[in-house]
C-alpha positions as semicolon CSV with decimal commas, in nm:
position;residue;x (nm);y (nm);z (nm)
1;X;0,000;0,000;0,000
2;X;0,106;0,360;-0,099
3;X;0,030;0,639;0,143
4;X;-0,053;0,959;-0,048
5;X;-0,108;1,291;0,020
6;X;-0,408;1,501;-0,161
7;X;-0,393;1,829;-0,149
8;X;-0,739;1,982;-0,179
9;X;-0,731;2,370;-0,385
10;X;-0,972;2,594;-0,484
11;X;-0,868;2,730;-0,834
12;X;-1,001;3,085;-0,979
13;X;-1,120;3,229;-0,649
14;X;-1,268;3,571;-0,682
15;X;-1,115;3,804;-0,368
16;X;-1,054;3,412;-0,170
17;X;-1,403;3,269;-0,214
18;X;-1,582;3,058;-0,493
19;X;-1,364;2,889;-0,731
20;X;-1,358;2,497;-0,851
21;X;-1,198;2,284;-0,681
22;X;-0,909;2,023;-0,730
23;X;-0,693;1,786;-0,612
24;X;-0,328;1,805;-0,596
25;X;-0,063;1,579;-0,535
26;X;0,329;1,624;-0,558
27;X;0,600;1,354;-0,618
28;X;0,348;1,137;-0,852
29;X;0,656;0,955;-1,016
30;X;0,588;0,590;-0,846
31;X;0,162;0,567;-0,910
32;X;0,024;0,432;-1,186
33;X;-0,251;0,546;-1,414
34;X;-0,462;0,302;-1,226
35;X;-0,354;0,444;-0,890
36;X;-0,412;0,848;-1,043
37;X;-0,736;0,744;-1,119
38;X;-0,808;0,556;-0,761
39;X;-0,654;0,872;-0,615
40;X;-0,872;1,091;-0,827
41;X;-1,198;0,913;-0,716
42;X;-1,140;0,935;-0,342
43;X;-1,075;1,286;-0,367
44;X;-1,396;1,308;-0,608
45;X;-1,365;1,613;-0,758
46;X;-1,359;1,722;-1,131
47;X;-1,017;1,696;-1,168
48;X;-0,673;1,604;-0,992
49;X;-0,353;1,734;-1,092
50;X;-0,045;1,434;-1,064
51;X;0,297;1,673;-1,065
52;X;0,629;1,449;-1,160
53;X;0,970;1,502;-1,226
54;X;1,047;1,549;-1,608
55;X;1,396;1,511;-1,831
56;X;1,316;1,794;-2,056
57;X;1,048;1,989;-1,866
58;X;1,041;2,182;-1,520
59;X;0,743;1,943;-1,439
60;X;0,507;1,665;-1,625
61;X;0,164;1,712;-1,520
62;X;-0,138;1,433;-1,577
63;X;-0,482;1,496;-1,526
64;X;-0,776;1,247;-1,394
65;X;-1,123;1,312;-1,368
66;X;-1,321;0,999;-1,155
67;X;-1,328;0,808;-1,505
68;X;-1,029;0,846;-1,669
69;X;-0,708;1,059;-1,784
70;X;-0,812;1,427;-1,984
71;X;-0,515;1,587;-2,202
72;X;-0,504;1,912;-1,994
73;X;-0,725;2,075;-1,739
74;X;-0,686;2,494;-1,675
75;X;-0,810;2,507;-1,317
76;X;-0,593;2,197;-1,179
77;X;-0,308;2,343;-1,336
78;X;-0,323;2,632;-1,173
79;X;-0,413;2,465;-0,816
80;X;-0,085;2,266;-0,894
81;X;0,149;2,551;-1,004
82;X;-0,030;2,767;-0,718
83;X;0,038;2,510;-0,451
84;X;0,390;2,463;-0,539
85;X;0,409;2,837;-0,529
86;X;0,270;2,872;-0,192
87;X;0,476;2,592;-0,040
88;X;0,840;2,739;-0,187
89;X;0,870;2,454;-0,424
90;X;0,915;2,743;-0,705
91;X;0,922;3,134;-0,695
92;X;0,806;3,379;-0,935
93;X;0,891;3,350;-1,304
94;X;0,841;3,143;-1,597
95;X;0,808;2,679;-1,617
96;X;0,780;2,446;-1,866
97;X;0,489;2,145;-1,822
98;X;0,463;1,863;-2,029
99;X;0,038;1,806;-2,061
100;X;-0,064;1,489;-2,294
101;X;-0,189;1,840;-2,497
102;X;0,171;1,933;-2,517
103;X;0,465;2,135;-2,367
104;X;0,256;2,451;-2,197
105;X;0,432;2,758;-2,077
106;X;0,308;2,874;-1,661
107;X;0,385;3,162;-1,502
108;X;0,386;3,281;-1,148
109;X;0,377;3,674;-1,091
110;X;0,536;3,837;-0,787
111;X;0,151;3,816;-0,612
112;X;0,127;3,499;-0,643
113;X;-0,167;3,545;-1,027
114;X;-0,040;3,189;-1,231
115;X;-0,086;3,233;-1,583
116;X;-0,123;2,952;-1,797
117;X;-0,018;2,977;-2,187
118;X;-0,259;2,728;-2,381
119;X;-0,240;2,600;-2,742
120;X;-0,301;2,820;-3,035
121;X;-0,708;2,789;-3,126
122;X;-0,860;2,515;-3,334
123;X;-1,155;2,607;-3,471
124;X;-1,408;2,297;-3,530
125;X;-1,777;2,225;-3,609
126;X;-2,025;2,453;-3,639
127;X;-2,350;2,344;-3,554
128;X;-2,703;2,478;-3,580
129;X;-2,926;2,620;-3,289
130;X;-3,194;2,322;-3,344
131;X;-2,989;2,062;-3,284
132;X;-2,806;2,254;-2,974
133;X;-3,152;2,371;-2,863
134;X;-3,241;1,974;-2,724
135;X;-2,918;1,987;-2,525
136;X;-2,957;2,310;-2,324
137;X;-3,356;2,317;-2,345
138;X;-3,395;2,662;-2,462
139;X;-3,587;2,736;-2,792
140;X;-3,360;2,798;-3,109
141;X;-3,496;3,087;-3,191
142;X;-3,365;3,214;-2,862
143;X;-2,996;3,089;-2,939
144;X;-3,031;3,238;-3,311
145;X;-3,113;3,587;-3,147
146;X;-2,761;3,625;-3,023
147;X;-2,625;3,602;-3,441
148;X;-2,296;3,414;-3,375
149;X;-2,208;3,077;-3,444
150;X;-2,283;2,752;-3,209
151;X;-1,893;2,645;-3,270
152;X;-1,608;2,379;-3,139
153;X;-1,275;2,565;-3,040
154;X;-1,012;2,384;-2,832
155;X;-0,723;2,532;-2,687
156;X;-0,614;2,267;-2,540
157;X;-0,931;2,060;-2,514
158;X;-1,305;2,052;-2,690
159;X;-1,515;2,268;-2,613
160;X;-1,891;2,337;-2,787
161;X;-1,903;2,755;-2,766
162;X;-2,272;2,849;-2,697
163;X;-2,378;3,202;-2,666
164;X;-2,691;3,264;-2,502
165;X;-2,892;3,593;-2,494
166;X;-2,847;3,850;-2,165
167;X;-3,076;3,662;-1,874
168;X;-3,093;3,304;-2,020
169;X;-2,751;3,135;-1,906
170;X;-2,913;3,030;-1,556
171;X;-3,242;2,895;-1,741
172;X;-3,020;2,627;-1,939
173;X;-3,137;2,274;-1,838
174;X;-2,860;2,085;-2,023
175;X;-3,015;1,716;-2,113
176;X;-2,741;1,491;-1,953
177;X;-2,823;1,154;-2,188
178;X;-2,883;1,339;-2,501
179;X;-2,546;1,581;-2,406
180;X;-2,333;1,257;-2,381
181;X;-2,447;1,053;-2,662
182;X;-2,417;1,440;-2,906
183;X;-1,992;1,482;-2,757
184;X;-1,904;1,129;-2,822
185;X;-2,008;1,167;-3,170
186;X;-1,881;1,465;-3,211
187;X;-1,535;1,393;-2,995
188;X;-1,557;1,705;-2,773
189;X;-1,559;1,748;-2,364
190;X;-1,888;1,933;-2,306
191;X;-2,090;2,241;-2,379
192;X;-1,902;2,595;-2,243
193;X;-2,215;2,844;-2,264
194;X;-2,195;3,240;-2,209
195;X;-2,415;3,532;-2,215
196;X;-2,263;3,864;-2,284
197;X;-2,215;4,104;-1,991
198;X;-2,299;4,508;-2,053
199;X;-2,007;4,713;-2,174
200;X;-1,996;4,881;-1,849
201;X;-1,915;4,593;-1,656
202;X;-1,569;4,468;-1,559
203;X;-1,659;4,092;-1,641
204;X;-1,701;4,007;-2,041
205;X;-1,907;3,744;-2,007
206;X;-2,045;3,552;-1,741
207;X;-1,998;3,142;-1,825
208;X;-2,155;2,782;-1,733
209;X;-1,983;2,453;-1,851
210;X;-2,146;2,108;-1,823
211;X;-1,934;1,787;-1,890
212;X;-2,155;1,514;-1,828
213;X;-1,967;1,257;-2,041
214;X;-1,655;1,307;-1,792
215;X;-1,891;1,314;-1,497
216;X;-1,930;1,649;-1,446
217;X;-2,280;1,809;-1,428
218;X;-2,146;2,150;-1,382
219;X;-1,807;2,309;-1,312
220;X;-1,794;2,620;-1,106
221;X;-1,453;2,738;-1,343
222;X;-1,290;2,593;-1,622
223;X;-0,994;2,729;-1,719
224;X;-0,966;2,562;-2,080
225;X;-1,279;2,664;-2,179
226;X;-1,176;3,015;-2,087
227;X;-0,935;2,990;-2,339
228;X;-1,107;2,878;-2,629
229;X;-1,405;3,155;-2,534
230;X;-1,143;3,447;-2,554
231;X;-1,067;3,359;-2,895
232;X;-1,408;3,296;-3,008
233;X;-1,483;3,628;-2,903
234;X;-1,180;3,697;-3,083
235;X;-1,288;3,580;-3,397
236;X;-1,652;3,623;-3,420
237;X;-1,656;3,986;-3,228
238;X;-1,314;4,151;-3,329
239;X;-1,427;4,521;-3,275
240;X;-1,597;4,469;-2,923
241;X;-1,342;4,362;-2,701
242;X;-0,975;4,410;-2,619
243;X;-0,739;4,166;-2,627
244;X;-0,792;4,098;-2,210
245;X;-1,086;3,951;-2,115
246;X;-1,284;3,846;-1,744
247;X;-1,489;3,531;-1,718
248;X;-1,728;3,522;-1,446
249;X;-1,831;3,142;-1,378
250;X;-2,052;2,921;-1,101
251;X;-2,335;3,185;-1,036
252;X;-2,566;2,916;-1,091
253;X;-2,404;2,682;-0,838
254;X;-2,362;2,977;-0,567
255;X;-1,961;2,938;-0,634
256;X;-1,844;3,254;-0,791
257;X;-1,504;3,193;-1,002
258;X;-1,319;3,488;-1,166
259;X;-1,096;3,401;-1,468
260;X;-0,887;3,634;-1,686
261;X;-0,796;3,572;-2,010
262;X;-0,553;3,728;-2,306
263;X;-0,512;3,701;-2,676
264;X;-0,264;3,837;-2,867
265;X;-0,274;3,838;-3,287
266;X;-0,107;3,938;-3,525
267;X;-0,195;3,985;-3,931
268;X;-0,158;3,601;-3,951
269;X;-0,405;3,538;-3,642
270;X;-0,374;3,432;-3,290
271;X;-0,017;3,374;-3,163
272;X;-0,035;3,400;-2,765
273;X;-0,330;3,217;-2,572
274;X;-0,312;3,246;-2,179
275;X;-0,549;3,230;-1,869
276;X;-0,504;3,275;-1,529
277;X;-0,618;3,319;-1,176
278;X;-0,583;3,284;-0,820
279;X;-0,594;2,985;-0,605
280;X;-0,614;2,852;-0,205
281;X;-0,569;2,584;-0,025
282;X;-0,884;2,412;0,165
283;X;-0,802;2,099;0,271
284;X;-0,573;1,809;0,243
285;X;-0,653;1,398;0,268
286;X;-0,452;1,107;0,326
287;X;-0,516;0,826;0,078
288;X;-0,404;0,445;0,076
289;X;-0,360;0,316;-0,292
């Protein structure tokens, strides 16, 4: 038997409250995938981050959710980098982690804000409000109001983009079986919804994600999702926003999260993709594997 520790975050507070949450644990070298994924089910949350040693890399980093190993995951990342931070394990300044979705550039500013640099944008599938409508359970003609695009864009993972008009993100009632059976067809993680916010507010867009397939109902932040929403907004809105944007997530689940987000372009399109956000600590657990 293997005695681990778990260290238990809360990634993308907003001013120390809210946030998702996710495990941690350090020194992951000697488990298994089998034993990740044990670990990851005990500690039952979305996600837990697995931080090992790595030839090339500052750090490899593996992600489980309670069924299985994901290519990246934004808000473990930063509850890894964050904890490491926080326990002297690295200082400010720039790593390298090697994700399943490639070598991914983290930084840690001087208060303690970890930055994550994502992959450049793919943009997928479009697909049209009648056959997105049965998923969320709000009428087409509602989705087709907002005039942009129901669209795939990973950054790193999956993600279907749905924008929603001003006052209808909290009525979405996302149809788990239906939801499941539509992203295994369509090989994508879930559905990342948004409404726009007024121009006078500080967030951009406030944000729900459902991942049902991965056994996630709802996720208070998702930090890969972030990243694939600022350069939608990119793309399909290039006058109305900056290149900095704030994602307001979990109002529906009474879990405020606060993520930032930055694109920078150039005449050839997006070169720079990076999220961030604050973390803390809210628990630990001792796990036999």
């Amino acid at each position: 038997m293997k005695n681990v520790e778990a260290i238990l975050v809360s990634s993308f507070t907003a001013n120390g409250m809210g946030g998702n949450p996710a495990g941690v644990v350090l020194d992951a070298d000697y488990l298994s995938n089998e034993e990740k994924l044990q670990i990851a089910q005990v500690v039952g949350y979305s996600e837990t981050a697995f931080v090992s040693q790595d030839n090339e890399a500052d750090f490899e980093v593996s992600f489980f959710t309670v069924t299985g190993e994901v290519d990246f995951c934004g808000h473990a990342t930063l509850a890894a980098f964050s904890t490491m931070y926080q326990d002297g394990i690295i200082s400010e300044g720039k790593y390298l982690q090697r994700t399943k979705a490639g070598l991914l550039i983290v930084t840690i500013e001087t208060n303690g804000l970890v930055v994550m640099d994502q992959k450049l944008p793919e943009y997928r599938a479009q697909f049209s409000y009648e056959f997105i409508s049965e998923l969320v359970g709000l009428d087409s003609k509602v989705l087709e109001s907002t005039r942009l695009p129901v669209q795939v864009v990973s950054t790193g993972l999956p993600d279907i983009i749905v924008p929603v008009p001003y006052g209808y993100l909290d009525k979405i009632q996302v149809n788990k079986n239906l939801t499941i059976n539509f992203c295994k067809r369509h090989e994508v993680i879930g559905i990342h919804a948004f409404e726009l916010c007024d121009k006078t507010s500080m967030v951009t867009a406030s944000c729900r994600n459902f991942a049902p397939l991965f056994g996630i109902s709802e996720e208070s932040a998702t930090g890969s999702a972030s990243g694939a929403l600022a350069c939608y907004l990119t793309k399909h809105l290039p006058n109305t926003h900056s290149n900095s944007f704030v994602f307001e997530q979990g109002r529906a689940m009474k879990c405020i999260s606060k993520i930032t987000a930055s694109v920078d372009s150039n005449e050839q399109g997006i070169i720079k993709v990076r999220v961030g956000g604050f973390a803390h600590r809210i628990g630990r657990r001792e796990i036999s594997v």
